[in-house]
C-alpha positions as CSV (number, residue, x, y, z in Angstrom):
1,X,0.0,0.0,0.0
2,X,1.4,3.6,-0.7
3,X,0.1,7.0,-0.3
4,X,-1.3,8.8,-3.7
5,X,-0.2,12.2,-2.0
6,X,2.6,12.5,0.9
7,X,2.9,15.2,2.9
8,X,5.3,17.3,5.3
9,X,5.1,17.8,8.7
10,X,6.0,19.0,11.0
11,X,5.8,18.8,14.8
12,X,7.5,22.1,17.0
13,X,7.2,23.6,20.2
14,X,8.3,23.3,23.9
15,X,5.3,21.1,25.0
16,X,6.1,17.2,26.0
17,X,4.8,15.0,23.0
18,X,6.0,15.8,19.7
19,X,8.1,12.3,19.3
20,X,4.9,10.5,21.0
21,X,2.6,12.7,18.1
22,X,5.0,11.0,15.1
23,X,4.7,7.7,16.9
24,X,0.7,7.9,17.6
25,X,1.1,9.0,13.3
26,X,3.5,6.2,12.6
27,X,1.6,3.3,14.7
28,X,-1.5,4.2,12.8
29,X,0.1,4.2,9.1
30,X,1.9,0.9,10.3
31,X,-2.0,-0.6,11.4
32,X,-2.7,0.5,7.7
33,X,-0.3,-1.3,6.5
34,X,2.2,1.3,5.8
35,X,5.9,0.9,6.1
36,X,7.6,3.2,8.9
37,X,10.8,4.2,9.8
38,X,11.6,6.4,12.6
39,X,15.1,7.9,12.3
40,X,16.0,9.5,15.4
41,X,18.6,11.9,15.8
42,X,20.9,12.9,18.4
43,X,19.3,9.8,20.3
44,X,21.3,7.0,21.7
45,X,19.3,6.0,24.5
46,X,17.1,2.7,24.8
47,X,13.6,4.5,25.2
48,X,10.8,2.4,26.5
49,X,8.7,3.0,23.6
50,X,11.3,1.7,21.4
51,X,11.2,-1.5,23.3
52,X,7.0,-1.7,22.3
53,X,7.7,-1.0,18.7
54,X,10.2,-3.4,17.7
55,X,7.4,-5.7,18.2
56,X,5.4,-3.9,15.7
57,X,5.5,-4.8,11.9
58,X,6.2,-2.7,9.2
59,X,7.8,0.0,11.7
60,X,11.5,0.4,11.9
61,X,13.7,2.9,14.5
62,X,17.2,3.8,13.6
63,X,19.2,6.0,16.1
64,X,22.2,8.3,15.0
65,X,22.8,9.5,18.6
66,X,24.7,8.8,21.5
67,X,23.5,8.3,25.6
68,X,24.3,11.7,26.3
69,X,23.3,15.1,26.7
70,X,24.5,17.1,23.7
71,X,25.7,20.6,24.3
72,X,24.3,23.6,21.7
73,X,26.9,26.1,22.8
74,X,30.0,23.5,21.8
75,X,28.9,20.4,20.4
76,X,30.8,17.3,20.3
77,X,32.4,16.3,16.6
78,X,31.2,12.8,17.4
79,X,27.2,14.3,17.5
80,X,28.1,16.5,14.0
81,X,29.4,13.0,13.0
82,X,26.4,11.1,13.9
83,X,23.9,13.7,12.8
84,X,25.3,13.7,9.7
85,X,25.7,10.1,9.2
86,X,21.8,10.0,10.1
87,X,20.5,12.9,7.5
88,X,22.7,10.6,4.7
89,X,21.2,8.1,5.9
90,X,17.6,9.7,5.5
91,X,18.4,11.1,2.6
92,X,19.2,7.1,1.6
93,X,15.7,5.6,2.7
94,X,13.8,8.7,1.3
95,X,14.8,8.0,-2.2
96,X,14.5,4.2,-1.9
97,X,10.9,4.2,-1.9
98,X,11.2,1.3,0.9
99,X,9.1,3.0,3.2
100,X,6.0,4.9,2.9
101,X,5.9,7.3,6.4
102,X,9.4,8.5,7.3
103,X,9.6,10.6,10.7
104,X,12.6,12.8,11.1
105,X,12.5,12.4,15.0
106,X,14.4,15.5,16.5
107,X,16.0,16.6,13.3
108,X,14.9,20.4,14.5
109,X,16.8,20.8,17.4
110,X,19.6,19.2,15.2
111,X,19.2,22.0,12.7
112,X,19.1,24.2,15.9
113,X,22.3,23.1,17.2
114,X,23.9,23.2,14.4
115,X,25.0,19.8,13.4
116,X,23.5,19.4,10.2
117,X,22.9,22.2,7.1
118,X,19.8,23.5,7.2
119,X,19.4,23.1,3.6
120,X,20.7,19.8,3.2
121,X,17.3,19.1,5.1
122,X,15.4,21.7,2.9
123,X,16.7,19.8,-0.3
124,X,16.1,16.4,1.2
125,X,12.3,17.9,1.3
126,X,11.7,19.1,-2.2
127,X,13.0,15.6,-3.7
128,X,11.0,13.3,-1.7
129,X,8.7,11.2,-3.7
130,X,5.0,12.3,-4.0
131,X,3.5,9.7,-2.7
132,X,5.9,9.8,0.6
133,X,4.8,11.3,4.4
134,X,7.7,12.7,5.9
135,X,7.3,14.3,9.6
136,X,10.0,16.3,11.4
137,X,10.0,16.4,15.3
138,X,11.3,18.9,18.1
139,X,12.1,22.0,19.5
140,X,12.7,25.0,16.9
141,X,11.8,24.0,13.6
142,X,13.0,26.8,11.8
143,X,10.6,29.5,9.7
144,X,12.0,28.1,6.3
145,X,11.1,24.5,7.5
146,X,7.2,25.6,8.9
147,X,6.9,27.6,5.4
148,X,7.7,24.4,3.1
149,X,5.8,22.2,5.5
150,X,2.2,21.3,4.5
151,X,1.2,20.4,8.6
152,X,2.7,22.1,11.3
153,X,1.7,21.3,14.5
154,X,3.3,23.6,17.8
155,X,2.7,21.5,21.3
156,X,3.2,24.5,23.7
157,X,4.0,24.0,27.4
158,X,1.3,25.3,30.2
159,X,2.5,23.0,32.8
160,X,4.6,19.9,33.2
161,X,6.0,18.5,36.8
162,X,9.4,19.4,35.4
163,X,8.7,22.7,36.6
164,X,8.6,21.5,40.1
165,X,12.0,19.5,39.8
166,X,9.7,16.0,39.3
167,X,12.3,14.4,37.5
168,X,11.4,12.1,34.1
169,X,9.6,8.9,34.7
170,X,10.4,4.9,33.1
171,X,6.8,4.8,30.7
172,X,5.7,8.2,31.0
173,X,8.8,10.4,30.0
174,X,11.1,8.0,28.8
């Protein structure tokens, strides 16, 4: 099965849930029988939803990340390494046609931090196929990414127990 018309999305903001959105997406196209594939950036970490959706056919996760916090200010060569390695290897599946939904998961903040060339991505969108959905996740997607978007979706904080020093919990957060 394949989509007659992909779009772009994209998910922004500072609210909690913009990788659980793409999932929520991806989970659905998979029950369709869509093939998915996550590709996370600047992600290393065993998350538990990962652990869920390795059960799931037709969805795939690939992580170009490491188990640490990466810093905006003076990144690591390692995370401009892997970043890179990851939009190549998007760039890769995208004109494979293997998959039919491919999510982009915290390729924003990547752009944000600098890792990866804004228009590397930018050109990575204008040649996807038609018929491909292609979502990008996290915080500060930037303007020229919203304007060539077709859904753009901004999760905005109003409270979260963060704020209160409640530190991230195993199911919930992570």
């Amino acid at each position: 099965m394949s989509l007659k018309k992909g779009f772009v999305h994209v998910y922004t903001g500072n609210g909690k849930g913009k990788t659980t959105a793409a999932i929520g997406l991806g989970v659905r196209a998979a029950g369709a029988g869509l093939r998915v594939i996550m590709i996370q950036f600047m992600k290393g970490r065993r998350y538990s939803e990962l652990d869920a959706l390795h059960h799931l056919p037709n969805f795939t996760v690939v992580q170009f990340g490491r188990d640490e916090f990466v810093s905006k200010e003076k990144p690591e060569q390692v995370d401009i390494n892997l970043a890179n390695k990851g939009l190549r290897y998007a760039q890769e599946v995208i004109q494979s046609n293997t998959y039919d939904l491919v999510i982009l998961d915290e390729v924003n903040v990547a752009l944000d931090y600098q890792l990866i060339p804004l228009q590397d991505v930018l050109e990575l969108i204008s040649k996807k196929p038609t018929e491909l959905e292609l979502v990008c996740t996290g915080r500060y997607a930037p303007a020229e990414l919203v304007k060539d978007a077709d859904i753009v979706s901004e999760i905005l904080e109003i409270k979260h127990p963060f704020q209160t020093g409640v530190v991230s919990r195993k199911g919930i957060d992570w």
